[in-house]
N, C-alpha and C positions, 0 to 999 in steps of 0.2 A: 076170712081174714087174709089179708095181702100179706106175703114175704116179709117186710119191712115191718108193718105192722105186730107179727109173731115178736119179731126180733126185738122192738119198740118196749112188746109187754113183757117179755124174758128177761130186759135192762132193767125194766121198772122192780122187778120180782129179786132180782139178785145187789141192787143198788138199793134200793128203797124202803118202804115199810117194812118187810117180809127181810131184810139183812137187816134190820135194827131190831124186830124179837127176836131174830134168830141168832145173832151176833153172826161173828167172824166165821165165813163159810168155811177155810183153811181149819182150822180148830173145830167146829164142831164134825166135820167129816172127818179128821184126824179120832177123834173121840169115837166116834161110829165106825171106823176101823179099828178101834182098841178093843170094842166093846162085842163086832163079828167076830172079830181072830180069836178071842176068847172062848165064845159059844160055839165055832169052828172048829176049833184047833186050829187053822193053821192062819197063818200069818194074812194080813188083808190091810193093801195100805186104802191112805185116802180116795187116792186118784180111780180104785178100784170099787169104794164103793160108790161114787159119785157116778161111775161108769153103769155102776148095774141099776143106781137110780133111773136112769135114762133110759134104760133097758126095762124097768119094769115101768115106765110111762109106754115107749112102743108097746110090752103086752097087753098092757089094757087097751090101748087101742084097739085092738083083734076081736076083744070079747065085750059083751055087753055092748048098752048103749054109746053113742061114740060123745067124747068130751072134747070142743075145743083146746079147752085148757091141758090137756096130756102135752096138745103139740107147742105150745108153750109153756110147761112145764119142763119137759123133756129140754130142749131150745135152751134154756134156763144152767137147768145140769151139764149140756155138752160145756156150754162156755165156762160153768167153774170148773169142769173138769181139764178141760183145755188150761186154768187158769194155775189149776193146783199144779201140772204136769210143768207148764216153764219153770212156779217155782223153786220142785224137784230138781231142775236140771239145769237151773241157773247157776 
């Protein structure tokens, strides 16, 4: 799969079908930070966990079988995580 193409299916994933069951990316990773820092202890915002999202698509890369879809998946996560981070500091 071409550059573009990743990029193409990460927009479709995060705009598309996959953001309408999943609603509002903002909120539910906000929720998924409530829901770590809890079972943590310690404090874990959004932008952090959308980060390790990312981070546990690269590990599966390493092991097992390899999945196209990590690397558009992963692709996926950078961008709401890039997304959540301007609205943080807007």
């Amino acid at each position: 799969m071409k550059a573009i193409e990743i990029l193409k299916s990460a927009s479709d994933l995060v705009g598309g079908d996959r953001a309408k069951q999943n609603g509002d990316y903002t909120l539910l990773h906000e929720r998924v930070a409530e829901l770590w820092s809890t079972y943590l202890k310690t404090e874990v915002s959004a932008d952090q966990v959308v980060f390790c999202m990312t981070l546990l698509k690269i590990a599966r890369s390493e092991f097992g079988s390899k999945n196209p879809d990590d690397g558009v998946d992963a692709t996926a996560y950078t961008a709401i995580w890039a997304a959540i981070l301007e609205q943080k500091n807007a």
